[in-house]
N, C-alpha and C positions, 0 to 999 in steps of 0.2 A: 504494500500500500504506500502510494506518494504520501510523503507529509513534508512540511515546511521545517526549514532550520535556521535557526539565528546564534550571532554568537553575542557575548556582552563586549562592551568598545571596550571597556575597562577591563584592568584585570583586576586578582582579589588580592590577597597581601603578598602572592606569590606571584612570577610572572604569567604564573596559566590565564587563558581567555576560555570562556564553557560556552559550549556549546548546546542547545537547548531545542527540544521538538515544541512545536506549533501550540503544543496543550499544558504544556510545562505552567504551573502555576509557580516557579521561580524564574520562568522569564525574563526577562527586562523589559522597561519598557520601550517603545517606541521609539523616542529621544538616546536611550542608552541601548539599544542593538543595532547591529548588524545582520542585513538580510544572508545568508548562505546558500541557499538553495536549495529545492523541490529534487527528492532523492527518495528511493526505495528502501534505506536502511542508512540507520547512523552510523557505519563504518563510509561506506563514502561520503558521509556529509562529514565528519572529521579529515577524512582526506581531501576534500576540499576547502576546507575551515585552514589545514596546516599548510597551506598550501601560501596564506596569507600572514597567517595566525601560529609560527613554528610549536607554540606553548597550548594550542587548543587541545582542550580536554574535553570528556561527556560530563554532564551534569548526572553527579551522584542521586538526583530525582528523577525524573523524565527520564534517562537513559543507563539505569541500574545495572540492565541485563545487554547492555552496548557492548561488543567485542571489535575496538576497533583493529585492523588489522596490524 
C-alpha cells in the first residue's frame, strides 16, 4: 500500500532527522516537515530520506516494525 513520508527539518539532540508515515501522530507539523515521498514500504522511503538526510532514521512510533535495509 502507497503511503506518504515526511521527514522532521530538525533534528532531535542527536544529528538523526525521522522519518515518519502519513498517520504518524508524532509527525510534525506542516511548517517543521519535509515532504519524502509516496513509497510502498519505509525501507525505501529511508532510502530516499538518506539520500538527503545521511542521519534519517524510522520513527520509533509509526515505523516500529520498519526494516530498513
Amino acid at each position: 500500500m502507497l503511503k506518504h513520508y515526511f521527514i522532521n527539518k530538525k533534528s532531535d539532540k542527536d544529528p538523526n532527522q525521522v522519518v515518519h508515515d502519513e498517520y504518524c501522530r508524532q509527525r510534525p507539523t506542516v511548517t517543521e516537515a519535509l515532504y519524502v515521498g509516496m513509497f510502498n514500504n519505509c525501507s525505501d522511503a529511508i532510502k530516499e530520506a538518506q539520500k538527503e538526510y545521511k542521519h534519517a532514521i524510522v520513527c520509533p512510533k509509526c515505523l516500529c516494525d520498519c526494516k530498513p535495509d
